[in-house]
N, C-alpha and C positions, 0 to 999 in steps of 0.2 A: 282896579282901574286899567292894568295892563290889555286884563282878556278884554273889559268892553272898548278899550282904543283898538285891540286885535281885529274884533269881529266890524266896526267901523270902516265904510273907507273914508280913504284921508280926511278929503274934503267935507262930509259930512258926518265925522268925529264932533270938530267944533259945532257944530250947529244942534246936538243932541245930545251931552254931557254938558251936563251943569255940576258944580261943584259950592258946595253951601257951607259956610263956614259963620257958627254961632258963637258968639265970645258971651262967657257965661261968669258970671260973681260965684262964689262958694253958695251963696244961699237962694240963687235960681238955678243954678246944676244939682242943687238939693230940691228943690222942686219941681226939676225936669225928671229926678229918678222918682223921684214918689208917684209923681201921676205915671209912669211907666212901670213901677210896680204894680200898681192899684190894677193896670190893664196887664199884668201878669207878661210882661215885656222886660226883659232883663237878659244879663247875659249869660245864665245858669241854663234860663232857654234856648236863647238863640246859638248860643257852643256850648254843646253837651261835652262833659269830661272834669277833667281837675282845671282845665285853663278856665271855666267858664266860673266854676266854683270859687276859683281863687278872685277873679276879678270881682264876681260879686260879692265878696267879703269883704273887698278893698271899699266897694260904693258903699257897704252896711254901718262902716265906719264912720260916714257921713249922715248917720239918720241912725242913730242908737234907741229912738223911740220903737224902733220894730221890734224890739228886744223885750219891752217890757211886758209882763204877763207871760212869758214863754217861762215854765221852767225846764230845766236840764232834762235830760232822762240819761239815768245812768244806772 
């Protein structure tokens, strides 16, 4: 938010930043990630590394169904 208020001038900062804020139940932020996996939209994609890995572990937790049929390899 910083850089696009930077590259703005003042005046028309406001008129071209929007800021959208979803308030979401457990079980439509569970269907907000599924149809966002389904489109291969996650955050394993969008932050490559361990941060991205980790957060999308944290959402997997929320939808244990993806799990099923996988087995291990070890």
């Amino acid at each position: 938010m910083h850089n696009l208020r930077d590259l703005a001038e003042p005046l028309d900062a406001r008129d071209h930043l929007w800021k959208i804020v979803i308030s979401a139940n457990k079980s439509l932020r569970k269907e907000f990630l599924t149809e966002l996996q389904r489109m291969n939209i996650h955050n394993q994609t969008l932050f490559r590394g361990l941060g991205g890995l980790a957060a999308d572990l944290e959402n997997y937790i929320l939808m244990p169904e993806f799990f099923v049929g996988i087995e291990p390899k070890i």
